[in-house]
C-alpha positions in Angstrom: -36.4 29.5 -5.5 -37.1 26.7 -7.6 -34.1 27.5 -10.4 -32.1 27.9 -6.8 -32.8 24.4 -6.3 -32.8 23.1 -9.8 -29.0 24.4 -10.3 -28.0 22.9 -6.9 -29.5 19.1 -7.8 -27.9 19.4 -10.9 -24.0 20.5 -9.2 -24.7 17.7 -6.7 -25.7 15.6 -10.1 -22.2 16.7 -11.8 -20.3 15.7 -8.4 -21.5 12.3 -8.0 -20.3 11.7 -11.7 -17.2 13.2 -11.0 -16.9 11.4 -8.0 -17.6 7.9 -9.3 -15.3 8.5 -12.3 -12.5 9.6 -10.3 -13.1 6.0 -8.0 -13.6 4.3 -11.2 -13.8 0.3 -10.9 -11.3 -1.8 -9.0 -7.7 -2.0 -9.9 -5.6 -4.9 -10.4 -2.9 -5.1 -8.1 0.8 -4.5 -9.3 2.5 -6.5 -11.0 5.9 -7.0 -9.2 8.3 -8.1 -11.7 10.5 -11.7 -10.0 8.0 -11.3 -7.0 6.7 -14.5 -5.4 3.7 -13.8 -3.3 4.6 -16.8 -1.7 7.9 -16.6 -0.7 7.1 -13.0 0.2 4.8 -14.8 3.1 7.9 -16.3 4.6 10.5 -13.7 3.7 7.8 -11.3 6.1 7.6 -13.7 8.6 11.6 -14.5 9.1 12.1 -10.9 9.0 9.9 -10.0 11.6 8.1 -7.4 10.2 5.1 -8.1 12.3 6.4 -6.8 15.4 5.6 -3.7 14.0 2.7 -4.3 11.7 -0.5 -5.5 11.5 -0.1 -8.2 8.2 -2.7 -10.7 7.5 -1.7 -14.4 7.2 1.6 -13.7 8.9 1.5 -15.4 12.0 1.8 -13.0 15.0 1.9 -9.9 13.0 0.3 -7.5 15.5 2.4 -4.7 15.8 1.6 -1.4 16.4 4.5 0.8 15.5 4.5 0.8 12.2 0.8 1.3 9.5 -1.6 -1.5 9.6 -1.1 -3.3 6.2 -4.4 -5.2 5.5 -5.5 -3.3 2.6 -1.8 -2.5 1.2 -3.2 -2.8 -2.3 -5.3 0.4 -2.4 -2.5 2.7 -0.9 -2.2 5.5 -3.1 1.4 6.7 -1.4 4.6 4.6 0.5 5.7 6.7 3.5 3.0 9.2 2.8 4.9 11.2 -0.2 5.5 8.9 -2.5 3.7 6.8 -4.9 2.7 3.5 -4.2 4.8 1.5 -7.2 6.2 -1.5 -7.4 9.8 -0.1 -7.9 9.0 2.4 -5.0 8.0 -0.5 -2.4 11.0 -2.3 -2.9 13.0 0.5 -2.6 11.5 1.3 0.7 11.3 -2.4 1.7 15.3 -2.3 1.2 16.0 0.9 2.6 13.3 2.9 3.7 15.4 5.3 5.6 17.3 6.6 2.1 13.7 7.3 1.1 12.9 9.1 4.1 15.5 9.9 6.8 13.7 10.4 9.8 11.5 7.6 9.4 10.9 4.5 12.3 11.6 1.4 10.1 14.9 0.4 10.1 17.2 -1.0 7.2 16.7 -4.5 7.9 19.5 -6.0 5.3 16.8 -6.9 3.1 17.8 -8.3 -0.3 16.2 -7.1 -3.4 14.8 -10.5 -4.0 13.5 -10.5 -1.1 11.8 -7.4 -1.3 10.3 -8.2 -4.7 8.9 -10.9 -3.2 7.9 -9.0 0.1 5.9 -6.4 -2.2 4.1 -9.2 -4.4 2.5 -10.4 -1.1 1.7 -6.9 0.2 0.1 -6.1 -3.1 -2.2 -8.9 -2.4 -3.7 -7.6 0.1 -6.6 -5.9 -0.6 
């Protein structure tokens, strides 16, 4: 009984390595290429995205249709499927029904300037 419990405290040994290794330490955020954090602020805020998410430091972002974005940052996927780039956000931000058909956020007309700058503020959150 005692090899019994030997082997498992070793396997549960193995997994916590694995496990730390595969969390590894803190990421930088992305680097959005012509993105202004700051503009990206007021570019969410005359858009209106709040009224369907939950952004911090917009002013009267509380919506509830949409995914809270408090933690954008350490999303792994956009939409669920794919991954969480910078190239991918702004796509999305611009057009996120190209990306995914059947989706609830609408094509707001958003510039890709604008949504360079919308991404470099979501990427800040973390």
């Amino acid at each position: 009984m005692s090899t019994l419990r030997s082997h498992t405290w070793s396997c549960l040994a193995c997994l916590s390595v694995l496990a730390a290794a595969c969390v590894g330490p803190p990421q930088s955020p992305p680097r959005v290429s012509e993105g202004d954090a700051i503009r990206g602020r007021t570019v969410l805020q005359r858009y209106d995205c709040g009224v369907c998410h939950v952004i911090p430091g917009i002013r009267g972002a509380r919506g509830y249709v949409g995914p809270p974005l408090g933690a954008y940052a350490r999303n792994v996927y956009v939409a669920g499927k794919y991954p969480n780039t910078p190239d991918v956000l702004v796509r999305w931000i611009m057009n996120a029904p190209a990306l995914a058909p059947r989706t609830a956020m609408p094509a707001l007309g958003v510039s890709e300037a604008e949504a360079r700058d919308m991404a470099a503020y979501l990427y800040t959150l973390r």
